[in-house]
C-alpha positions as CSV (number, residue, x, y, z in Angstrom):
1,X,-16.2,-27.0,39.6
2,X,-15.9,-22.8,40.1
3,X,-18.3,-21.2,42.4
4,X,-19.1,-17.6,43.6
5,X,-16.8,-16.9,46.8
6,X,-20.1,-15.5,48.2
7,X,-22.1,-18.5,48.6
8,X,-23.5,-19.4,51.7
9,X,-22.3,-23.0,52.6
10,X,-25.9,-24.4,52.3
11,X,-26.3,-23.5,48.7
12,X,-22.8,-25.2,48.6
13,X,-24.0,-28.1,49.7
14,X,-26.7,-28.3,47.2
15,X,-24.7,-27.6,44.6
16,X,-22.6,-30.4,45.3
17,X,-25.6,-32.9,45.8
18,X,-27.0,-31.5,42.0
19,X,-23.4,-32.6,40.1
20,X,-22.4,-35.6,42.2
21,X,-26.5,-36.7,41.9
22,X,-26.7,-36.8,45.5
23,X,-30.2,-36.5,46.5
24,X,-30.2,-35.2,50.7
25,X,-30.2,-38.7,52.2
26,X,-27.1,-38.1,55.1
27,X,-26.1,-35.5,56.6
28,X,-22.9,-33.6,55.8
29,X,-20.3,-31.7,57.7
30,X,-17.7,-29.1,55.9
31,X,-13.9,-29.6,58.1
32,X,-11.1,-27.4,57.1
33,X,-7.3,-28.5,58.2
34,X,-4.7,-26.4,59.1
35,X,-2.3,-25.4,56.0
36,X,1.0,-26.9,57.6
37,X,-0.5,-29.5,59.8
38,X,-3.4,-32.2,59.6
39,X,-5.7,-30.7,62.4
40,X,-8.7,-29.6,62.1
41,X,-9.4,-25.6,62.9
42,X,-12.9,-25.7,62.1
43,X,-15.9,-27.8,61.5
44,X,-19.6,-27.1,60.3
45,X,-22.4,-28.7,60.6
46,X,-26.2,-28.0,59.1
47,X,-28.4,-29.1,61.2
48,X,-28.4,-27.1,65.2
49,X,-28.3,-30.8,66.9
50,X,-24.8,-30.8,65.6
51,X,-23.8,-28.0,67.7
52,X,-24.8,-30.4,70.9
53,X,-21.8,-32.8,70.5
54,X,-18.9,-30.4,69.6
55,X,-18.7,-26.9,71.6
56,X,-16.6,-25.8,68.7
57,X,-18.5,-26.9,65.7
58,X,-20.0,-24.1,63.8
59,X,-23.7,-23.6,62.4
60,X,-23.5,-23.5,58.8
61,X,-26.9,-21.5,58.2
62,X,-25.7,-17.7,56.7
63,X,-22.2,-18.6,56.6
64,X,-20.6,-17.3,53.5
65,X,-17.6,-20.0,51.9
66,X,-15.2,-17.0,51.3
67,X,-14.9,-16.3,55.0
68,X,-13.0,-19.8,54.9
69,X,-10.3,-18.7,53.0
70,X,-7.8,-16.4,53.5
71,X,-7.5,-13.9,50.4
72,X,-4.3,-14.1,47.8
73,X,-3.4,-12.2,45.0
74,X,-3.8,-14.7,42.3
């Protein structure tokens, strides 16, 4: 699956649910690892009530997927 580097992580999301006929019922969180290790640098979740149990999780809502990755000259 290719998709625009400037989608927002909610239209990710239901992208995702559309080809893997998902239809909403859980909730979802996006982690990304470290390159070199296997330790989590950043975690978000959709729904604000998610920001209560993690002072470093991050509110999805008008976050852009390209600002995950770091840019290379491919």
């Amino acid at each position: 699956m290719i998709v625009p580097a400037d989608l927002e992580f909610a239209q990710l999301h239901k992208i995702l649910q559309a080809v893997s006929g998902w239809r909403n019922y859980r909730l979802h969180d996006f982690i990304f690892f470290a390159e070199e290790k296997c330790v989590p640098v950043a975690r978000l979740v959709p729904v604000e009530e998610g920001l209560y149990y993690d002072e470093q999780v991050i509110f999805e809502r008008n976050i852009l997927y390209l600002s995950f990755f770091r840019s290379t000259n491919v």
